[in-house]
C-alpha positions as YAML, in Angstrom:
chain: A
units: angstrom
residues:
- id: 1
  name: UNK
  ca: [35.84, -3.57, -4.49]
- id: 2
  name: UNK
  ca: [33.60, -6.55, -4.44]
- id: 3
  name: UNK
  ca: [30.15, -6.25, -3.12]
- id: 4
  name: UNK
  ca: [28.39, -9.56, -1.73]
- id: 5
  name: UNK
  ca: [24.78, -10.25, -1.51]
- id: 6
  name: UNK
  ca: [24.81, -9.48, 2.44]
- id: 7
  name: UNK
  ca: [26.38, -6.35, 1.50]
- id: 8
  name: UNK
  ca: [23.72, -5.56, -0.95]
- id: 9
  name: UNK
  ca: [21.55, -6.66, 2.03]
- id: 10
  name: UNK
  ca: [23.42, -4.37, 4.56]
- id: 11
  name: UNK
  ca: [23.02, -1.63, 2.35]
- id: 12
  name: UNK
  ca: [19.05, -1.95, 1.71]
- id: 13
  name: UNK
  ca: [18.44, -2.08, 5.42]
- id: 14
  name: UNK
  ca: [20.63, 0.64, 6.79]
- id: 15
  name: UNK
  ca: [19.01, 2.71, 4.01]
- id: 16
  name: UNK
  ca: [15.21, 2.38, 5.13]
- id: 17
  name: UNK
  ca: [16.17, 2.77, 8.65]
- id: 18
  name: UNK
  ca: [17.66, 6.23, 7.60]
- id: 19
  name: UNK
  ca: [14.76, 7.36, 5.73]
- id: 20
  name: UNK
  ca: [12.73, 5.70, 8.65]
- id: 21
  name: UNK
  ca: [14.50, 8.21, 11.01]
- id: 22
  name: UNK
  ca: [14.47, 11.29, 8.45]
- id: 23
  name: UNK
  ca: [11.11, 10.94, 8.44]
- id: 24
  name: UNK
  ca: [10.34, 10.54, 11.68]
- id: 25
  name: UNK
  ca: [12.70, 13.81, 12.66]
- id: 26
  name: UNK
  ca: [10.64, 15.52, 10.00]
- id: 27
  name: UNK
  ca: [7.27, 15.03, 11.07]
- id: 28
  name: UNK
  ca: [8.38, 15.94, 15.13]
- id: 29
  name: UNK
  ca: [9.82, 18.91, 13.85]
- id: 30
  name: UNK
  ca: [6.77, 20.33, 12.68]
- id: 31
  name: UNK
  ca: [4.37, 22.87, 14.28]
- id: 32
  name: UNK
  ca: [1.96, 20.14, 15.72]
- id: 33
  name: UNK
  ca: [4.42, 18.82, 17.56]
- id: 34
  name: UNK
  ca: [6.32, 21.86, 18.62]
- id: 35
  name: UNK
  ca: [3.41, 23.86, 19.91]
- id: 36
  name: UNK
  ca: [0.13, 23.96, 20.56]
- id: 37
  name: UNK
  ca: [-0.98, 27.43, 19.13]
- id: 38
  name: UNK
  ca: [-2.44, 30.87, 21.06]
- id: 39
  name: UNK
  ca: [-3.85, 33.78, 19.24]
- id: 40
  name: UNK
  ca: [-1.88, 36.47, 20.59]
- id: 41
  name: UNK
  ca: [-1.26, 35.25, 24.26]
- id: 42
  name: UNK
  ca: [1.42, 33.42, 25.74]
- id: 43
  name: UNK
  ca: [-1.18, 31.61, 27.71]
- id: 44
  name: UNK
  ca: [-1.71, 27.94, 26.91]
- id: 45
  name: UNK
  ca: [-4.43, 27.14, 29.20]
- id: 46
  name: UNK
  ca: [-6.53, 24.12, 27.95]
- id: 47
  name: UNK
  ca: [-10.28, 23.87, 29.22]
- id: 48
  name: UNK
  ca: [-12.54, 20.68, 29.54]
- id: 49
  name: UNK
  ca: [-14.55, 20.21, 26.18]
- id: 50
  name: UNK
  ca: [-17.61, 18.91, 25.13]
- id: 51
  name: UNK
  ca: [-18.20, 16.34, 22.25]
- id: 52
  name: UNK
  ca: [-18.41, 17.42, 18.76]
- id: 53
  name: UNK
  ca: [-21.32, 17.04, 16.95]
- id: 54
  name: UNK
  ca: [-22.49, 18.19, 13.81]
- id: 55
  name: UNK
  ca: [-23.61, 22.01, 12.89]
- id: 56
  name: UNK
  ca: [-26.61, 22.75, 14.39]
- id: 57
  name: UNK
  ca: [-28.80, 26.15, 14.08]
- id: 58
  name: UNK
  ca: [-29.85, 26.20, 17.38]
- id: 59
  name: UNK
  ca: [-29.12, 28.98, 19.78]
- id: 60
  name: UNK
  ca: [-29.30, 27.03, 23.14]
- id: 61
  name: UNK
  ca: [-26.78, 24.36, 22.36]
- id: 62
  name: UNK
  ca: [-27.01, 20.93, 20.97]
- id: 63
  name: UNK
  ca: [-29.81, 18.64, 22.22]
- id: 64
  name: UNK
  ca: [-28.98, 15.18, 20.43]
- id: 65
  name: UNK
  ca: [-25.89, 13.17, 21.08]
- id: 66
  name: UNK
  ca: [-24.64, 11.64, 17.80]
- id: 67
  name: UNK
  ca: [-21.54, 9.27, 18.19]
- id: 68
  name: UNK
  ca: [-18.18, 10.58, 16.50]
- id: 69
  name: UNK
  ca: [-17.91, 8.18, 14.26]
- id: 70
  name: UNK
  ca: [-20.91, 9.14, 12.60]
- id: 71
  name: UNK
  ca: [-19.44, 12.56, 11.96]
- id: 72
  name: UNK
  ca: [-15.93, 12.03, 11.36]
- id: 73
  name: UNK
  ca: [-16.55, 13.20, 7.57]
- id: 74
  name: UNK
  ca: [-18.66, 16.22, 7.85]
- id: 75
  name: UNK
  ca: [-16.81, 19.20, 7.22]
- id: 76
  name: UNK
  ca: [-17.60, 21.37, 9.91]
- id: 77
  name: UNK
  ca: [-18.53, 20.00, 13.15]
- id: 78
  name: UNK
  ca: [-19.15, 22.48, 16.27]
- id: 79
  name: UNK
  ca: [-19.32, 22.01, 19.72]
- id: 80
  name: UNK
  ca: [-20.17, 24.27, 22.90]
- id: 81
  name: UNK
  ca: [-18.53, 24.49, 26.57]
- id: 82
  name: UNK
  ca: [-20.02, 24.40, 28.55]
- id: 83
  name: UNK
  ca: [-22.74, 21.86, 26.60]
- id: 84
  name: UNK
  ca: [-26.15, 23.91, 26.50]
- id: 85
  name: UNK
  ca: [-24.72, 27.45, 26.73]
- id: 86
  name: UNK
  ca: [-27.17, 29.61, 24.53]
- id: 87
  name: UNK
  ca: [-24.57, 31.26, 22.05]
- id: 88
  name: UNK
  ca: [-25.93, 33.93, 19.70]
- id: 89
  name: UNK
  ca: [-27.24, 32.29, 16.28]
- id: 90
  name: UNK
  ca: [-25.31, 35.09, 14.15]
- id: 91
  name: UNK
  ca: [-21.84, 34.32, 15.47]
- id: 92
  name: UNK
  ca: [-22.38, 30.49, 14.77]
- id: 93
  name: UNK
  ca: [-23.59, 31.66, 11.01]
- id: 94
  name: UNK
  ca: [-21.00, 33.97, 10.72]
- id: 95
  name: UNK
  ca: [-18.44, 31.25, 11.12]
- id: 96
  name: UNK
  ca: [-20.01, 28.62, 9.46]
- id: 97
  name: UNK
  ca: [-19.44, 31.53, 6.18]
- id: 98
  name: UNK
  ca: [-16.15, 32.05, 6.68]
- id: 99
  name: UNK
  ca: [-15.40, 28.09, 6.57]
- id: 100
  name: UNK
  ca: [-17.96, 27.12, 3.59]
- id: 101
  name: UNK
  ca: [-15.89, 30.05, 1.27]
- id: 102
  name: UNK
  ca: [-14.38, 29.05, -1.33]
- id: 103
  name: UNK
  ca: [-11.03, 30.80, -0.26]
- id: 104
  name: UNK
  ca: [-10.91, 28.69, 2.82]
- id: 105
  name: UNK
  ca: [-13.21, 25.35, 3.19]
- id: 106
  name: UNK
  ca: [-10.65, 22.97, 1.06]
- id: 107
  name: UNK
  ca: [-7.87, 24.10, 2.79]
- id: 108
  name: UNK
  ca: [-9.45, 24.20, 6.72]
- id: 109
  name: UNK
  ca: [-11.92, 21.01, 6.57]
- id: 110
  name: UNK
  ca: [-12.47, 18.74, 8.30]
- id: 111
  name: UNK
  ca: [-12.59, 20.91, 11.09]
- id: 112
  name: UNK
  ca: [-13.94, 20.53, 14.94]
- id: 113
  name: UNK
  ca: [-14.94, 24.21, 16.26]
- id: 114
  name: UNK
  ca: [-15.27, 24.02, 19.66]
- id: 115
  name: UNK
  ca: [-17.04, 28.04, 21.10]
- id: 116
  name: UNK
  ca: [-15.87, 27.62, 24.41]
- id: 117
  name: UNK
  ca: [-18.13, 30.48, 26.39]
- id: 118
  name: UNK
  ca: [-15.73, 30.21, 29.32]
- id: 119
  name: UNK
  ca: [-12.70, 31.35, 27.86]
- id: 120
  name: UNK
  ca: [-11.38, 34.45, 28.11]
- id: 121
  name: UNK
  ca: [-7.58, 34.01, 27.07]
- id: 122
  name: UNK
  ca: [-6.39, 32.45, 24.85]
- id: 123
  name: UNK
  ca: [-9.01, 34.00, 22.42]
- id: 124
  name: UNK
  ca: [-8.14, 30.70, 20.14]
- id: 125
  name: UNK
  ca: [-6.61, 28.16, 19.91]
- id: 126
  name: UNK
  ca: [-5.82, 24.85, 17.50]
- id: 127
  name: UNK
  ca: [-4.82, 21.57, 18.79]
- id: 128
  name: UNK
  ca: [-4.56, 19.09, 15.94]
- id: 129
  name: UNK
  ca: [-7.72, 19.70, 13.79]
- id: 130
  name: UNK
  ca: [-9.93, 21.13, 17.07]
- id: 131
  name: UNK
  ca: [-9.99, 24.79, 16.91]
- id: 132
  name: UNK
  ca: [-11.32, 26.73, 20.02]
- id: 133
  name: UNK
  ca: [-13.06, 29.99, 19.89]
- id: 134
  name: UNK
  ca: [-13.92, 31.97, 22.88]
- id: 135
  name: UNK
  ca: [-17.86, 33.82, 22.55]
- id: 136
  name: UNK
  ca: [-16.45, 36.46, 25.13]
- id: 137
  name: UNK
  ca: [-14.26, 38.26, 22.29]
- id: 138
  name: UNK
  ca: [-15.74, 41.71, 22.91]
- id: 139
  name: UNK
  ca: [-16.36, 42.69, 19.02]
- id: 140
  name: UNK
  ca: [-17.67, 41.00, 15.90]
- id: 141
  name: UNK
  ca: [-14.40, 42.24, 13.97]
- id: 142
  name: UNK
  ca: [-12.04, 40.75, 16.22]
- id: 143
  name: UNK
  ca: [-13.49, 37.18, 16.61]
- id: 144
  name: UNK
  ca: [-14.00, 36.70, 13.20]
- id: 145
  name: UNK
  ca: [-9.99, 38.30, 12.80]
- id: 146
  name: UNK
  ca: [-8.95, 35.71, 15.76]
- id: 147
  name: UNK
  ca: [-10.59, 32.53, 13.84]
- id: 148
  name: UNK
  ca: [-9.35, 33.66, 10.66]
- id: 149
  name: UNK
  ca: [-5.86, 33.57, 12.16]
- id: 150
  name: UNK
  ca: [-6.61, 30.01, 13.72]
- id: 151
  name: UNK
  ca: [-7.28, 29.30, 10.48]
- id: 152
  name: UNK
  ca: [-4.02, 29.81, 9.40]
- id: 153
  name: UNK
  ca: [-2.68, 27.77, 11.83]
- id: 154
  name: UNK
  ca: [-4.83, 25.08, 10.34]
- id: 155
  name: UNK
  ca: [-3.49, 25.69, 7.03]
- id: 156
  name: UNK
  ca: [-0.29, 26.01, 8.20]
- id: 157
  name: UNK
  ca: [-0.55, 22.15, 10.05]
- id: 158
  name: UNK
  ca: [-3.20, 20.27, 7.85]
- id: 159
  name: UNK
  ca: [-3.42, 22.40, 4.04]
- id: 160
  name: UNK
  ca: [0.47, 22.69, 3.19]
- id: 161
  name: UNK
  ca: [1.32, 18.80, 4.63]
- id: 162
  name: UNK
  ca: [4.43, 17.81, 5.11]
- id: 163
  name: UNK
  ca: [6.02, 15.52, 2.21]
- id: 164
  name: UNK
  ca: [8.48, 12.70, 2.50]
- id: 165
  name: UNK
  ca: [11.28, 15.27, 2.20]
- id: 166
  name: UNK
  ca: [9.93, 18.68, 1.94]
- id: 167
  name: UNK
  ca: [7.20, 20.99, 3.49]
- id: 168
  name: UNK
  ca: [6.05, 23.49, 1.83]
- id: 169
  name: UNK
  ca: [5.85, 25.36, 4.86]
- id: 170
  name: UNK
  ca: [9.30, 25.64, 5.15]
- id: 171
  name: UNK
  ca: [9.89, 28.18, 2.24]
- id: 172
  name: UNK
  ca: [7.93, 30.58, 4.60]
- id: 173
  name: UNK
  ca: [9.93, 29.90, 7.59]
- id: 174
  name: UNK
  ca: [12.60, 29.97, 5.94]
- id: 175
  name: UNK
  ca: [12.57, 33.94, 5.13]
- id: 176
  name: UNK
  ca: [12.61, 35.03, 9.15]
- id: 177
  name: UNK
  ca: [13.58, 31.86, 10.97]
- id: 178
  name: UNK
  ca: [16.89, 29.43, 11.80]
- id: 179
  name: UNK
  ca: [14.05, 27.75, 13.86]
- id: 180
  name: UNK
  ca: [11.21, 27.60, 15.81]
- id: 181
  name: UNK
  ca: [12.13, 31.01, 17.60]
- id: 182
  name: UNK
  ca: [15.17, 31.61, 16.70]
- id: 183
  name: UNK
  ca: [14.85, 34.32, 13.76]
- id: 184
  name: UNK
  ca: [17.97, 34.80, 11.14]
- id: 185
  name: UNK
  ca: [20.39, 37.87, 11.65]
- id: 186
  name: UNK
  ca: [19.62, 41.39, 10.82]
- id: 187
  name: UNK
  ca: [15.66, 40.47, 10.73]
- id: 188
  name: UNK
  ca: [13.87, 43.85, 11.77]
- id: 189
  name: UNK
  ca: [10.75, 44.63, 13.09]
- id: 190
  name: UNK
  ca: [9.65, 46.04, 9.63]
- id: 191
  name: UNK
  ca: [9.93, 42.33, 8.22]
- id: 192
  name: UNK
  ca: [7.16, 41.39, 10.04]
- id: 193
  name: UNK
  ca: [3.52, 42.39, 9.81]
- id: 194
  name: UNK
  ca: [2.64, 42.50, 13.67]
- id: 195
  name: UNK
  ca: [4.83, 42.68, 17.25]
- id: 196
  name: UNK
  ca: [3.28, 39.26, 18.02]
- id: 197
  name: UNK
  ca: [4.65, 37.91, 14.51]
- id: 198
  name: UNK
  ca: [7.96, 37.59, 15.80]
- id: 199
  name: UNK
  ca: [6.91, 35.77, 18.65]
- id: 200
  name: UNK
  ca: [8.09, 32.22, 16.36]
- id: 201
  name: UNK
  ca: [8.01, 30.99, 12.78]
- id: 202
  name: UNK
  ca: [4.21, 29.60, 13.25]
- id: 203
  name: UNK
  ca: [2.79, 33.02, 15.28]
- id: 204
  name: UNK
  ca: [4.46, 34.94, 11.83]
- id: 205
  name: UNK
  ca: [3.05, 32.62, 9.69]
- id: 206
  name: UNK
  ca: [-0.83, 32.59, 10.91]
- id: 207
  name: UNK
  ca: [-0.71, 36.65, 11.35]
- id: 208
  name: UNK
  ca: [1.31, 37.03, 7.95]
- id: 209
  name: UNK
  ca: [-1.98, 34.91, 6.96]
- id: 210
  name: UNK
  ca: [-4.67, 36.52, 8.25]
- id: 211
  name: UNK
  ca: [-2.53, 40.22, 7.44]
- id: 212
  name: UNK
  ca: [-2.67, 38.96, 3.23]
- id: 213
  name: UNK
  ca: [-6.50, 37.72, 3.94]
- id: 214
  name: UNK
  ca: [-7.61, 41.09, 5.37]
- id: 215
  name: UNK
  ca: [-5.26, 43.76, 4.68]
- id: 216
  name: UNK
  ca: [-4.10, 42.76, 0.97]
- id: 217
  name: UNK
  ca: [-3.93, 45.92, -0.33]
- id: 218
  name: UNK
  ca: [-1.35, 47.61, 2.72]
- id: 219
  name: UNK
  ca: [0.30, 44.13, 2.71]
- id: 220
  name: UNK
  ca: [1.57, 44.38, -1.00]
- id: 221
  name: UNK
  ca: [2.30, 48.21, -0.40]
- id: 222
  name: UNK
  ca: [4.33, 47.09, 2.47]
- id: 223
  name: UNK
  ca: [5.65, 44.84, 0.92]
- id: 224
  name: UNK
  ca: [6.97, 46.91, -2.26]
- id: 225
  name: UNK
  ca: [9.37, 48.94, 0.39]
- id: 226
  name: UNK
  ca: [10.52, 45.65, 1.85]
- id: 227
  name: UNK
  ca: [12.18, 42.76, 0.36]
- id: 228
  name: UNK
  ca: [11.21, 40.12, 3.36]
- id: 229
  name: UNK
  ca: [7.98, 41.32, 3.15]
- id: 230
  name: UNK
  ca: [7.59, 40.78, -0.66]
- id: 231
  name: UNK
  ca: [9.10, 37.12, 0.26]
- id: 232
  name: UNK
  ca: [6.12, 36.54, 2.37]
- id: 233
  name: UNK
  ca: [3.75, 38.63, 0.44]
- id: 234
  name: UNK
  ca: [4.01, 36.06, -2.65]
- id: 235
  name: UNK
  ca: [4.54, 33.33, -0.47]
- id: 236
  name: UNK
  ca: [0.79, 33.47, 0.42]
- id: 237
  name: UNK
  ca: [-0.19, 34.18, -2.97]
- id: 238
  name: UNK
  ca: [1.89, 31.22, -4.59]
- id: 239
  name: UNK
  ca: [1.28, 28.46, -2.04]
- id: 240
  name: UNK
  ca: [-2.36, 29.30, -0.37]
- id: 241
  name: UNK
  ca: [-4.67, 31.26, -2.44]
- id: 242
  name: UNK
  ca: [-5.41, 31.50, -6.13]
- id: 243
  name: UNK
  ca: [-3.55, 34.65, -7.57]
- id: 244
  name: UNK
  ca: [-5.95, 36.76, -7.33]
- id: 245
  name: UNK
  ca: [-7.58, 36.00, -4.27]
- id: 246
  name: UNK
  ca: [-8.15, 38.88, -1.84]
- id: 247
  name: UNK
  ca: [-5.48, 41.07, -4.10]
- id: 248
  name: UNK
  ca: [-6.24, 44.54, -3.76]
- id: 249
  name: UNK
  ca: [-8.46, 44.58, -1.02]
- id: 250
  name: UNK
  ca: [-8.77, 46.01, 2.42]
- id: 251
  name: UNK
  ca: [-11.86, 45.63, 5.08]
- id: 252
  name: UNK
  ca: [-10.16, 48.18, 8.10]
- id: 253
  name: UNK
  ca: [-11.78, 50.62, 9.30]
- id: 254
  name: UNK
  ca: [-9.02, 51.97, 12.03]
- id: 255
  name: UNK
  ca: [-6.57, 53.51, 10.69]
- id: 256
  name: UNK
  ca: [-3.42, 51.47, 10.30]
- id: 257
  name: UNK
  ca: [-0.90, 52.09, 12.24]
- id: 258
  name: UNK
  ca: [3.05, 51.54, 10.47]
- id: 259
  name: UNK
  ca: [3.25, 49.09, 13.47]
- id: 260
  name: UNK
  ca: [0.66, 47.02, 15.44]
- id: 261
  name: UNK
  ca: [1.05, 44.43, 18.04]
- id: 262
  name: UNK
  ca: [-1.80, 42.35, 17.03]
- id: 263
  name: UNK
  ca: [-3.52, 42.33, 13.76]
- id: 264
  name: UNK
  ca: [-6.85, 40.60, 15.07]
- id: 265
  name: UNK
  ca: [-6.92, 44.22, 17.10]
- id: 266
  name: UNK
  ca: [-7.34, 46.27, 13.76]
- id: 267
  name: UNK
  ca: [-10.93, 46.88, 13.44]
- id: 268
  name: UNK
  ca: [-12.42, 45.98, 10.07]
- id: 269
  name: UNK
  ca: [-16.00, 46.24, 8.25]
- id: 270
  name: UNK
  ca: [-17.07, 42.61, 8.94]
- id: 271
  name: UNK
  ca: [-20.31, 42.63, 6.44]
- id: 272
  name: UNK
  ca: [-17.78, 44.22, 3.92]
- id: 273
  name: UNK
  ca: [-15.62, 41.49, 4.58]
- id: 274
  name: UNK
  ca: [-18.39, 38.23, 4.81]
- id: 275
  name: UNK
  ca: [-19.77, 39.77, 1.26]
- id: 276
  name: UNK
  ca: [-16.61, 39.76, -0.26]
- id: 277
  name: UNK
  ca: [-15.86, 35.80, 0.49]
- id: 278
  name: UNK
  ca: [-19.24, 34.72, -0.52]
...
């Protein structure tokens, strides 16, 4: 067979307007565009934000208005609904440690916090790179739990990006799920670490995440008994953290429970915890 010039042609334009549309059908199929993301509510109720600004220390809100563009490179930039709300100074520092860690702040920054005092469910919530916290979350343990799992949404969206042809996302959803909430036959509950993990592939991801972050040690026991588990188990430690990063430890201080509908629920020792990732 003889191939022309205009076939050569044909052939060079048909074949960018397929990778065009590959990629375009990859990047829709991803979690920012599938959901918007709840911490452990099927409430998606979205509230009317202030700006975001920079970090401040104060307690009674943020008194200067500095225009976006002059803070589109800070790291951490945090914002309050309503604007002046006084929030407690501790809860802003505790945060602001979690996110400067070395375990987390190259893999969650740049990153708009928005403590919304208003909210009262969803606990969190990320859309895009703007994560929500509510101040109303009734214990220093489960805030800090809820953000962490946020967090892991954030990872999950921003950290492991999506490549021309691959995410490596993916290999994680690709041990539970056919798709977004679909999950593969013969899955049991044991192959997940929480009731609200099997709520869809990103929900199992960000608790699986914040299970391996806080409860390493009865993760990898867990995980020893349980082949989908293990999958999971060393998905985290291949893909997210360094290999030794929280292995072998544990922060609870309930008892754990061989099943639990929401991890963010399982009380831990949060100055055990905020020394550790220093």
């Amino acid at each position: 067979m003889h191939f022309t010039r205009i076939d050569f042609f044909r052939f060079f334009i048909y074949t960018i307007l397929f990778l065009f549309l590959f990629s375009g059908y990859n990047r829709v199929s991803g979690p920012y565009f599938e959901t918007t993301f709840d911490s452990a509510s099927i409430k998606n109720q979205e509230m009317p934000l202030s700006e975001t600004f920079p970090e401040q220390s104060s307690t009674s809100g943020l008194k200067k208005n500095i225009p976006k563009k002059d803070v589109k490179n800070i790291p951490l930039t945090i914002a309050f609904n309503p604007d002046y709300v006084k929030i407690d100074n501790s809860i802003v520092n505790r945060l602001r440690e979690v996110v400067r860690s070395s375990y987390f702040q190259s893999k969650v920054t740049p990153l708009n916090l928005v403590l919304d005092n208003e909210r009262q469910e969803p606990r969190g919530q990320v859309m895009g790179n703007k994560l929500i916290l509510s101040t109303a979350i009734p214990s220093d343990s489960e805030q800090i739990k809820v953000f962490v799992h946020e967090l892991g949404h954030i990872v999950d969206i921003f950290y492991l990006r999506k490549g021309f042809f691959a995410d490596p996302s993916d290999i994680f959803y690709n041990i539970s799920w056919e798709s977004f909430n679909t999950k593969k036959k013969g899955q049991k509950i044991g192959d997940f670490v929480s009731g609200y993990a099997l709520s869809n592939k990103y929900e199992d991801f960000a608790e699986s995440f914040a299970f391996y972050v806080f409860h390493n040690e009865d993760f990898f026991a867990r995980a020893k008994k349980d082949p989908i588990l293990q999958q999971k188990y060393d998905f985290f430690r291949s893909y997210v953290f360094a290999k030794d990063a929280f292995v072998g430890t544990s922060f609870w201080t309930d008892i754990l429970k061989s099943y639990n509908w929401d991890i963010t629920k399982i009380r831990i020792d949060t100055k055990k915890y905020l020394y550790y990732i220093k």
